[in-house]
Every structure is written in C-alpha cells, then in structure tokens.
C-alpha positions as CSV (number, residue, x, y, z in Angstrom):
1,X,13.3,19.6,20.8
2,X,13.7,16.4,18.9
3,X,16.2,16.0,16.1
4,X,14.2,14.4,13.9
5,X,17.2,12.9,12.3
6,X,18.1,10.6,15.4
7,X,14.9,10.3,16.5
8,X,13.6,6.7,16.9
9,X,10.8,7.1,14.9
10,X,13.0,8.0,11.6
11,X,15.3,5.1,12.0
12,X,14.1,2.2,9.2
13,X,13.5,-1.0,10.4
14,X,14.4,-3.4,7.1
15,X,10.6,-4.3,6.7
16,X,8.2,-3.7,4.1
17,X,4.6,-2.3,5.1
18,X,1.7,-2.9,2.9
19,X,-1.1,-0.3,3.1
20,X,-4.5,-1.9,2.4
21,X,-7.2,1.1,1.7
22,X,-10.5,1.4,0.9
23,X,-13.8,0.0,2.2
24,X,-14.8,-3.9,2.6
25,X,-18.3,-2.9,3.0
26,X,-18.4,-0.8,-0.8
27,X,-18.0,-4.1,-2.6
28,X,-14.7,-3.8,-5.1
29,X,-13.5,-0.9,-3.0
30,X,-12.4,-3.5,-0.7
31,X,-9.9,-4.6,-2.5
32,X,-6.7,-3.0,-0.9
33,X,-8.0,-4.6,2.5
34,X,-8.5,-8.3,0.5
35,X,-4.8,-8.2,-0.7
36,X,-3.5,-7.3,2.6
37,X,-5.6,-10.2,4.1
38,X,-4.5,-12.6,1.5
39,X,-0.8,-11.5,1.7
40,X,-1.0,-11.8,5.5
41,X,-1.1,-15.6,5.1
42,X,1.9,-16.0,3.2
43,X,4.3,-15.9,6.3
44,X,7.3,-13.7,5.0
45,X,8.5,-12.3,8.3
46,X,9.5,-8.7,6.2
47,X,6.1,-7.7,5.9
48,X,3.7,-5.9,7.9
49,X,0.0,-4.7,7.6
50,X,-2.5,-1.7,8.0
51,X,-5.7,-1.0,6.9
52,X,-7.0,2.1,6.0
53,X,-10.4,4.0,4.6
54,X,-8.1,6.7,3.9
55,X,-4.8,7.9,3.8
56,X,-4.2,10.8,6.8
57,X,-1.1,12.9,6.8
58,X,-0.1,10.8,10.5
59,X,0.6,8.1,8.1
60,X,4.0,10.1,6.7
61,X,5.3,9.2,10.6
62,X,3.5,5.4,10.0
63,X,5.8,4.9,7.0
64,X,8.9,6.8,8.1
65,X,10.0,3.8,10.1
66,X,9.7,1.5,7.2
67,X,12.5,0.8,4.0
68,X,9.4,0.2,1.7
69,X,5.8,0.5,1.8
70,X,3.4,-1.0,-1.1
71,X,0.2,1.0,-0.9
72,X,-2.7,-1.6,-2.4
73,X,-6.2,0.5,-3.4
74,X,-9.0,-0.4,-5.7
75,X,-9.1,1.8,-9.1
76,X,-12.1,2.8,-11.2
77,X,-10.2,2.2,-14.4
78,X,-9.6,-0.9,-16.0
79,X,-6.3,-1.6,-16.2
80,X,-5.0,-3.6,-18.7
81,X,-3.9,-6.4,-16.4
82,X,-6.5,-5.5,-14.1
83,X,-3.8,-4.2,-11.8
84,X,-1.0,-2.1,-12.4
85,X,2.1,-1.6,-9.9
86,X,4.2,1.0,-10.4
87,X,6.8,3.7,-8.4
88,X,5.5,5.6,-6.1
89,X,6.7,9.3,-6.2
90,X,6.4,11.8,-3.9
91,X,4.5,15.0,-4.3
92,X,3.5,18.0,-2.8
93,X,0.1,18.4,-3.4
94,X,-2.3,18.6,-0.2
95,X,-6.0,18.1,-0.4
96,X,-7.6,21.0,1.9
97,X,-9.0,18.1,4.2
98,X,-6.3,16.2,6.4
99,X,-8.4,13.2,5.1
100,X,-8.1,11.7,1.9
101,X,-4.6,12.2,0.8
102,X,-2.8,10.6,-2.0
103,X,0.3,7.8,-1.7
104,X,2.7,10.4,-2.8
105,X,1.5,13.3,-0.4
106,X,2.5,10.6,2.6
107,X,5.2,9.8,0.8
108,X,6.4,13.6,1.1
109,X,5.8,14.2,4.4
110,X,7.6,11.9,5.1
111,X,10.8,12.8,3.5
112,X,10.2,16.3,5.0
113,X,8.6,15.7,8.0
114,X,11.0,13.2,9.4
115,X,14.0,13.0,6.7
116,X,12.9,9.7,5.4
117,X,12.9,8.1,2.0
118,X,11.2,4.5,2.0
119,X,11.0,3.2,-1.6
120,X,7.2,3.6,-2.4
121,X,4.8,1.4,-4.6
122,X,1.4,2.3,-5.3
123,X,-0.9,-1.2,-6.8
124,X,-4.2,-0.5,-8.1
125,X,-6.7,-2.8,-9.0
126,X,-9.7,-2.7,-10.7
127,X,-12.9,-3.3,-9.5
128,X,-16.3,-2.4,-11.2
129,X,-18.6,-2.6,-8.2
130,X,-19.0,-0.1,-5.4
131,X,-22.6,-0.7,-3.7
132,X,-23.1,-1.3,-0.2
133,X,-22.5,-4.7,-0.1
134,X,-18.9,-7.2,1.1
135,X,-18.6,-9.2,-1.3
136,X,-15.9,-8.8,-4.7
137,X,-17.5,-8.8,-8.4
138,X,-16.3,-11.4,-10.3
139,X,-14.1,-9.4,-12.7
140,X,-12.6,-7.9,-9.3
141,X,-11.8,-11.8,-7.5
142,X,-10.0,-12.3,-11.1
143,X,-8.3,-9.0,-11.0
144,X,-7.1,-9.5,-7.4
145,X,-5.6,-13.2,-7.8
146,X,-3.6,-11.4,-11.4
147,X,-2.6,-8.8,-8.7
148,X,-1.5,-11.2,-5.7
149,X,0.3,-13.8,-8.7
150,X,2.8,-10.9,-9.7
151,X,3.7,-9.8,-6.5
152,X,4.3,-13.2,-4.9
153,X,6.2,-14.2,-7.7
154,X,7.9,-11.4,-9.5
155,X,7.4,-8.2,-7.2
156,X,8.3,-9.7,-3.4
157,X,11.6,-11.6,-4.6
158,X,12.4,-8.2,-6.9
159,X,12.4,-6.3,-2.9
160,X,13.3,-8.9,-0.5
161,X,15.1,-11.8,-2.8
162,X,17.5,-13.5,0.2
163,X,14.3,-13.8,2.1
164,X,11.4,-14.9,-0.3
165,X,10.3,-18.4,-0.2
166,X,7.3,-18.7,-2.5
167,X,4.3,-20.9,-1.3
C-alpha cells in the first residue's frame, strides 16, 4: 500500500494550474475554455492548462500535485464586474453523480484523498448566451477581457510576483 503522504503524486510541483470548464460549443458557456486559451499565450512558465465539461472527482488527484489551481467557469449571474474571483474553499458536499462536481468538492478530496492543500480560486464570468452555437455574446467578449485584465495585472503577480513579467 501506498503512503499517500510520500507518494509522488502528493508532492507539489511550485506551478499554478488553471482549470478551464464548460462548453465552447454552448456559446458563453465557453468561457472557462476562452480564458485558458487566452492565458495560454502569455508565456509565464508557472502555469499549466486543462479543459474540462465538468469537474470529476479524478481531478482531486489532477490538482493534488499543484500549489494552486484557479478554476475559470462561466456564471449565469451577472456579476457586477462581470467576473468575480474569489477563495476557493473546500467542502464536503458530493453530487450523487461522480460528474458534475463543484471546485470545492475537488478541492476536498484532495486534502483527504491525498493530504494536499493547493490554494484554490474559483473565477466566474458572466455570460448571457447558452445556444448551440461557438461564438461569445458581446457582453460575454467584454466580461472576459475585465476578467483576463485583473488577473494579468493584479491576480498573477498577487501568486507568482518574482516570476510575472506582464505583456
């Protein structure tokens, strides 16, 4: 048996993951994926990307291995920035599906699961249209650049600020 202390997979590797989720084919519910594509080009070697429709509970062992982890998701409200970033707190509250689970149910498996506590950010943005279609509404494209603004230039060198050279 593994002791899941020691074990490779619960030793952090200093990076920062951002989880994009949603849907780029249900108009604004693309909008996790668009941030992670847009942050993807601005070459801060901390960072890594996924992509998800949904959050699974094999993502606690995903984010185990990371010191933080920025989860990026469309939101039906409307915000008053049109985005809103805030701590991400774990909680033990499972959906009867494996699928679908929230940030901080990920988050809590992983601090159980493999005794691992990666500072956790959930961003949501708002979007107003979720047709079948790939393209951002308008109010979403402005929401998104608000969103991708703060975190290049307030949230990134708030985590990372030896390493952050803004574009």
């Amino acid at each position: 048996m593994k002791n899941l202390k020691t074990d490779p997979i619960a030793i952090g590797s200093k990076r920062t993951l951002i989880i994009g989720i949603g849907n780029s084919g249900r108009g604004d519910d693309g909008l996790g994926w668009k941030f992670v594509e847009m942050t993807q080009y601005l070459g801060c070697d901390f960072l890594d990307y996924e992509f998800r429709y949904q959050l699974q509970i094999e993502d606690a062992a995903l984010i185990g291995s990371y010191d933080v982890v920025i989860f990026v998701d469309a939101s039906h409200v409307k915000l008053s920035n049109g985005f809103e970033m805030k701590s991400c707190i774990s909680a033990n509250h499972y959906f009867f599906s494996s699928h679908m689970q929230s940030p901080g149910v990920i988050l809590y498996l992983a601090n159980v699961l493999y005794y691992r506590y990666p500072k956790a950010y959930a961003l949501a943005i708002s979007g107003k249209d979720w047709e079948l279609h790939t393209s951002l509404s308008k109010e979403a494209e402005r929401n998104l650049r608000s969103a991708l603004s703060f975190f290049i230039k307030d949230f990134l060198p708030a985590i990372q600020p030896k390493t952050v050279n803004v574009p």
